[in-house]
Structure formats: structure tokens, C-alpha cells
C-alpha positions in Angstrom: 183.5 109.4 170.4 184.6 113.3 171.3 182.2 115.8 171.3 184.3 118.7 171.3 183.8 122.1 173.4 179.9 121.8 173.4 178.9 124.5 175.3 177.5 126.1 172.8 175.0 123.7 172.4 171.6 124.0 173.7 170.9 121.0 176.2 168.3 119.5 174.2 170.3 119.2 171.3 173.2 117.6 173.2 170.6 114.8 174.7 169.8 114.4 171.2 173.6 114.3 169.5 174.3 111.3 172.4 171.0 109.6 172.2 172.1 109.4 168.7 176.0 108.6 168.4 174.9 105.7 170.9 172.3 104.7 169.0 174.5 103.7 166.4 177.3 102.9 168.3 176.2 101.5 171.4 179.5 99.9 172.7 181.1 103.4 172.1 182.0 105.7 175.2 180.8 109.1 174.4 182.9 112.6 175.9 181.0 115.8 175.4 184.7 117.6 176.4 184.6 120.9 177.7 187.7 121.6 177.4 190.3 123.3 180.0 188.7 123.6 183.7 190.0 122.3 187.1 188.7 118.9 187.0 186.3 118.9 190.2 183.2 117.5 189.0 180.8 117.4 185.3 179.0 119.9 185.2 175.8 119.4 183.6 175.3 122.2 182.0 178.6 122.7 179.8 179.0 118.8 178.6 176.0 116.5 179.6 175.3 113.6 178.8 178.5 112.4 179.0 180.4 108.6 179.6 183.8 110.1 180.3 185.1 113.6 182.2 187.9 114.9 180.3 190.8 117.7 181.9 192.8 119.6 179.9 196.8 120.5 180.3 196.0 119.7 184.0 195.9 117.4 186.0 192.9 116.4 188.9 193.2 118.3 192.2 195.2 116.9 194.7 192.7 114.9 196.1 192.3 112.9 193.2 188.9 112.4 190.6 186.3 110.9 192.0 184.5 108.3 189.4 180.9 108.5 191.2 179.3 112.0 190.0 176.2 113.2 191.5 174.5 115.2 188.0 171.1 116.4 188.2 170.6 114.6 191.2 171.3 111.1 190.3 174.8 108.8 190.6 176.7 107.8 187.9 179.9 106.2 187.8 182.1 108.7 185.0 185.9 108.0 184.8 187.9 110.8 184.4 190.9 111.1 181.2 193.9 114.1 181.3 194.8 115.2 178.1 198.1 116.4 177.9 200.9 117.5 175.2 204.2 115.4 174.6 205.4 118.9 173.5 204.2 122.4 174.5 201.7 122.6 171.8 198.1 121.0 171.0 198.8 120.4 167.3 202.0 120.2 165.2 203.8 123.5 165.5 207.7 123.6 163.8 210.2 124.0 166.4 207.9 122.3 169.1 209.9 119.6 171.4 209.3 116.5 173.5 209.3 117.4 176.9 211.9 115.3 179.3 211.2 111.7 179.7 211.0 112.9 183.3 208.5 115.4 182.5 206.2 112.9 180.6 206.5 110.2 183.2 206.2 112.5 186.7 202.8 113.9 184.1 201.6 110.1 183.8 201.8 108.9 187.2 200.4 111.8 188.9 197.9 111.7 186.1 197.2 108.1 187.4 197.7 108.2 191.2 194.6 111.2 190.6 192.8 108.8 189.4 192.5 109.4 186.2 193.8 108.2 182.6 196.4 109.7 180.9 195.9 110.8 176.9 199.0 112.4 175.3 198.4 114.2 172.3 200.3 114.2 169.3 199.7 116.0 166.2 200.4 115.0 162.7 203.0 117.0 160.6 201.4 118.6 157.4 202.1 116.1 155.3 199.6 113.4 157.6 202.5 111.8 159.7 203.1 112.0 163.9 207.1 113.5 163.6 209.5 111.3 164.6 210.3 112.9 167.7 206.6 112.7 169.2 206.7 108.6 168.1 210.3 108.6 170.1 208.7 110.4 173.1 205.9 107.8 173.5 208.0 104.8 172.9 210.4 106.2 175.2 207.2 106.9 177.7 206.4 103.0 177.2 209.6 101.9 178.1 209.9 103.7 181.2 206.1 102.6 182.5 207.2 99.5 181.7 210.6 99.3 183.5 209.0 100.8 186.5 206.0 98.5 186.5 208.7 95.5 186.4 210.6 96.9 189.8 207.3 97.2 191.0 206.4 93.6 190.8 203.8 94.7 187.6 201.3 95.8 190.4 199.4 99.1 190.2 199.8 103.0 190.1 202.3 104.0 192.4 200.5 106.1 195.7 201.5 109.4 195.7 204.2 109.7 197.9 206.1 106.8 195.7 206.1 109.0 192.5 209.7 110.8 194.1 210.7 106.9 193.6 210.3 107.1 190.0 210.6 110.9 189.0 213.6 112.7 190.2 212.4 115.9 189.4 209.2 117.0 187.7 210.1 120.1 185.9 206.9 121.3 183.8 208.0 124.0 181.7 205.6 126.2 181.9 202.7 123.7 182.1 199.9 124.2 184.4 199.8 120.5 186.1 200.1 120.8 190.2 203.2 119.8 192.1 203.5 116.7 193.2 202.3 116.1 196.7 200.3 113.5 198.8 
């Protein structure tokens, strides 16, 4: 369940809004999202309580997220998610494109070799659909993970310095993701 931008809310009423969703949900994971920030650690008073860290149109530093959060003291294990555009825009804009195949892949697997999910966002047209071009894009995203997974023997995330192996060139248009480095 996403709890968008909640930093409005008072802290009390966000213990509340989660106490709830998971009462009636309980096997749901719940992300108060905060929206865009550098992806270093939850901070408790933007988006807490939280099951899930979110980073927008950027990926985790170089050094990776780390899962085990320290928030008001205490431990908790919080996996991290990058949201990201398979064009340049957040929701359907006319005359918006799919980025590269290359762009999309070097995005996933430094998404994933950060330790961290990748979520590409696609936005329905105004008549309720996702355009063909976005449905292309991931499809075409899928193949690629896939064919790379096979040459890899269908093991995990590649480390960092493999990604050159499977991204020629990351060119991100104007995106704010990091280079690619180890």
C-alpha cells in the first residue's frame, strides 16, 4: 500500500494511518514514500512507520542501500525500491518516449547491484490504457534481463564492475541517476 508524500502528516496520525491499513491488511507491505531524496537512510520524521524505503528518479549512493535501518533507536530490516520513468515523465505526457533499451537496462542493474528493487512507472493514456510504446519498453526490458540472466548461468545481480558487460553505454538523458562505478 503507498502512502504518498506524507510529510505533511503529523506523526501521530501516520502511526495511526499504518496501525490501520495493517490492521486490515496484515500481509500488505506498507511505504509512507517521501518522495525524491538521496536514498541514505528513513528518516523518521518525513515517512515513519514504514515496511519499504522508496528513491525517486535516483538511484542509491554508490555504496549501495543498506536493508538494516537504525529509526528511533531500534533495528529494523527495510528493503529499499527505485522508482523510475520508462520515459522522461511521471505520468502520460504526449510526445513522451521510451528511453534506450540501454538506458532502461544500465537503470535496472545499477538499481539492483545498489541493492535495491527497481519499479518503472508507466502511466495510462487518457483514455485508461499504458501506450503501446511504454508496454514495448518493458517487454523489451524483460527480454534483455532475461537474455543476460541466461549468459549468466540464471545466477544473481551482476557486481558492479560487470554492469560494462551488459550496458555499453549508460546515457541518462537528463536523468539524475549516478554514473556507473564500483
Amino acid at each position: 500500500f503507498w502512502v504518498d508524500i506524507p510529510t505533511m502528516l503529523d506523526r501521530g496520525y501516520k502511526d495511526e494511518l499504518y496501525a490501520r491499513i495493517a490492521q486490515l491488511v496484515p500481509d500488505c507491505k506498507i511505504l509512507l514514500n517521501r518522495g525524491l531524496n538521496i536514498g541514505l537512510s528513513v528518516d523518521a520524521r518525513e515517512a515513519w512507520p514504514t515496511d519499504l524505503f522508496a528513491v525517486e528518479r535516483i538511484t542509491p549512493n554508490g555504496f549501495g542501500w543498506n536493508s538494516w535501518q537504525e529509526v528511533e533507536g531500534k533495528k529494523y530490516y527495510i528493503p529499499c525500491e527505485t522508482c523510475e520513468t520508462i520515459g522522461m515523465e511521471w505520468f502520460y505526457t504526449e510526445g513522451d518516449s521510451a528511453r534506450s533499451l540501454e538506458e532502461l537496462a544500465g537503470l535496472f542493474y545499477l538499481t539492483r547491484c545498489r541493492n535495491s528493487n527497481a519499479l518503472f512507472n508507466v502511466g495510462p493514456d487518457r483514455s485508461g490504457l499504458i501506450p503501446g510504446w511504454q508496454r514495448d519498453a518493458l517487454l523489451s526490458l524483460r527480454d534483455r534481463i532475461l537474455e543476460d540472466m541466461g549468459r549468466r548461468n540464471m545466477g544473481s545481480d551482476p557486481k558492479p564492475s560487470e554492469i560494462a558487460d551488459f550496458v555499453p553505454k549508460l546515457s541518462l538523458r537528463g536523468a539524475k541517476s549516478a554514473a556507473v562505478t564500483d
